[in-house]
VEXLUMDO-251626 format. One record per residue (C-alpha): y, z, x; residue in three letters. Coordinates in pm, 1 decimal. Layout:
N
<atom <Y, Z, X>, ala> ...
This chain:
91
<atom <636.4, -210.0, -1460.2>, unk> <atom <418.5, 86.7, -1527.8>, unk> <atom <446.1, 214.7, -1884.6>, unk> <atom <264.8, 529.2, -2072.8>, unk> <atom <-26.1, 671.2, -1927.5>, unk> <atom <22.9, 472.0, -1610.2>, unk> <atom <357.6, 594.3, -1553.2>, unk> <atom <293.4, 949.5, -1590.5>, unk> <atom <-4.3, 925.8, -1374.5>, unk> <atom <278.8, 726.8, -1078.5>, unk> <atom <518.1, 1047.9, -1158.0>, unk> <atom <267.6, 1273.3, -1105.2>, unk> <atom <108.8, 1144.8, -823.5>, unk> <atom <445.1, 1152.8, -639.9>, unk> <atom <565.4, 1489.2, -752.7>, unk> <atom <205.6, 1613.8, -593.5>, unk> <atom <349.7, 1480.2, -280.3>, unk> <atom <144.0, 1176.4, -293.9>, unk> <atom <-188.5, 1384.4, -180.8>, unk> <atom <-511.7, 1294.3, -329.9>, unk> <atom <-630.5, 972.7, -502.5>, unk> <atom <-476.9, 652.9, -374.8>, unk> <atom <-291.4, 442.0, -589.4>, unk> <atom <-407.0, 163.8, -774.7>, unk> <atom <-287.7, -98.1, -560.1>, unk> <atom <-405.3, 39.0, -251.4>, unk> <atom <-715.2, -169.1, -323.4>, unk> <atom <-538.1, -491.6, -207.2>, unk> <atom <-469.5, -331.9, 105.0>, unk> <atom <-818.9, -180.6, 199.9>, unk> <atom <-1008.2, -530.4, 146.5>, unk> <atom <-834.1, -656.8, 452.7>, unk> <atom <-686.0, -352.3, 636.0>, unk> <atom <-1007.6, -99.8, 610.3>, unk> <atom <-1005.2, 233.6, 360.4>, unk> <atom <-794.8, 391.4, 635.9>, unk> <atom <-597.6, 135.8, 784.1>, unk> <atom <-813.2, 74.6, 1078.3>, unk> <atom <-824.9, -335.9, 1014.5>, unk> <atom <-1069.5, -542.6, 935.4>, unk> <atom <-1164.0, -814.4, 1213.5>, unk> <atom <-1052.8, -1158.4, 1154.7>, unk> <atom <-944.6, -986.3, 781.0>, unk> <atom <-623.6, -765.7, 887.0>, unk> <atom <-485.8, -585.6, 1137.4>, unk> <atom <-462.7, -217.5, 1153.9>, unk> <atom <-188.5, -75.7, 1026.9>, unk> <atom <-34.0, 153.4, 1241.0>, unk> <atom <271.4, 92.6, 1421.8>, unk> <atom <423.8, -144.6, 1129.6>, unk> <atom <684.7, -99.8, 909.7>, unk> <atom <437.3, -58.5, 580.4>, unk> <atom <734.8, -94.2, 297.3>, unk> <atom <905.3, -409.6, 453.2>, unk> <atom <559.0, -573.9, 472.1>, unk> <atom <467.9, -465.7, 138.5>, unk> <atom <767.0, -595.7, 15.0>, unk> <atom <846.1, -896.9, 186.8>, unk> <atom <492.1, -1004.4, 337.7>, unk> <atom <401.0, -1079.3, 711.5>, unk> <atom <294.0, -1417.5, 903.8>, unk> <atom <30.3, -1323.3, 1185.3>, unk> <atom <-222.1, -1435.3, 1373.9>, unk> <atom <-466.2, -1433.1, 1128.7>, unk> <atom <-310.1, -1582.5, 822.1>, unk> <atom <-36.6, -1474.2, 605.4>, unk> <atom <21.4, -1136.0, 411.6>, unk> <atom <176.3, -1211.7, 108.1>, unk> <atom <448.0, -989.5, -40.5>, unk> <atom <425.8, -786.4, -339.1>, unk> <atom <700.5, -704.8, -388.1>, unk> <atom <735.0, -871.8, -749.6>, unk> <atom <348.9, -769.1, -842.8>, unk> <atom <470.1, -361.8, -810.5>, unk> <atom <700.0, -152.6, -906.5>, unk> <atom <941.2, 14.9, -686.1>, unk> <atom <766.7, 342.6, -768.6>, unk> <atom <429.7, 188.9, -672.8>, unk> <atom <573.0, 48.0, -377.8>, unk> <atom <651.8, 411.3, -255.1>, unk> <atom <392.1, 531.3, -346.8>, unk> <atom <140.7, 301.0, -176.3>, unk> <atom <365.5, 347.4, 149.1>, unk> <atom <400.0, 693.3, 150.1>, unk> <atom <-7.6, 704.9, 107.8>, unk> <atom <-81.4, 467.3, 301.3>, unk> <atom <124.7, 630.1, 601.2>, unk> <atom <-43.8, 946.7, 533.8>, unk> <atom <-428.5, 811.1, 605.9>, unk> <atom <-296.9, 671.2, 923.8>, unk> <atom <-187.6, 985.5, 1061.7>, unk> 
C-alpha cells in the first residue's frame, strides 16, 4: 500500500484527472504492451479492445504466454489509476 509521499503523489495524480505522468507501475505494462499500448510482437498484445482492470487484476492466458495478475502487487488506487491511464493513451 502506498504510504507518505507516494500516496499523496496517487491522490494527486487522480484528482488531476489522471492527465500527465504515468504511474509507477505502468512500467510493467509498457515492456510487453509498447509505451502506448500498441503491443509488442511475440511480447504482448495491444491493448485495445480488453477489459484493462479485470486483466490487471486477475491476469490473462493468451497466445503468447501468460499475463500475470497484480492484483496483490498494487493497490486498489494504483490499480485505477494505471487503468484509467492506460485507457486514456489508447484513445
Amino acid at each position: 500500500m502506498a504510504m507518505g509521499k507516494d500516496a499523496k503523489d496517487i491522490a494527486k495524480y487522480i484528482a488531476s484527472g489522471y492527465k500527465g505522468k504515468a504511474p509507477a507501475s505502468y512500467v510493467a505494462c509498457s515492456g510487453c504492451h509498447g509505451t502506448k499500448g500498441e503491443g509488442v510482437p511475440y511480447a504482448g498484445p495491444k491493448i485495445d479492445g480488453y477489459d484493462i482492470a479485470n486483466i490487471i487484476a486477475s491476469g490473462k492466458k493468451g497466445f503468447i504466454g501468460k499475463m500475470p495478475a497484480f492484483k496483490t502487487l498494487i493497490t486498489p488506487i494504483q490499480e485505477k489509476a494505471l487503468t484509467v491511464y492506460l485507457q486514456s493513451i489508447i484513445k
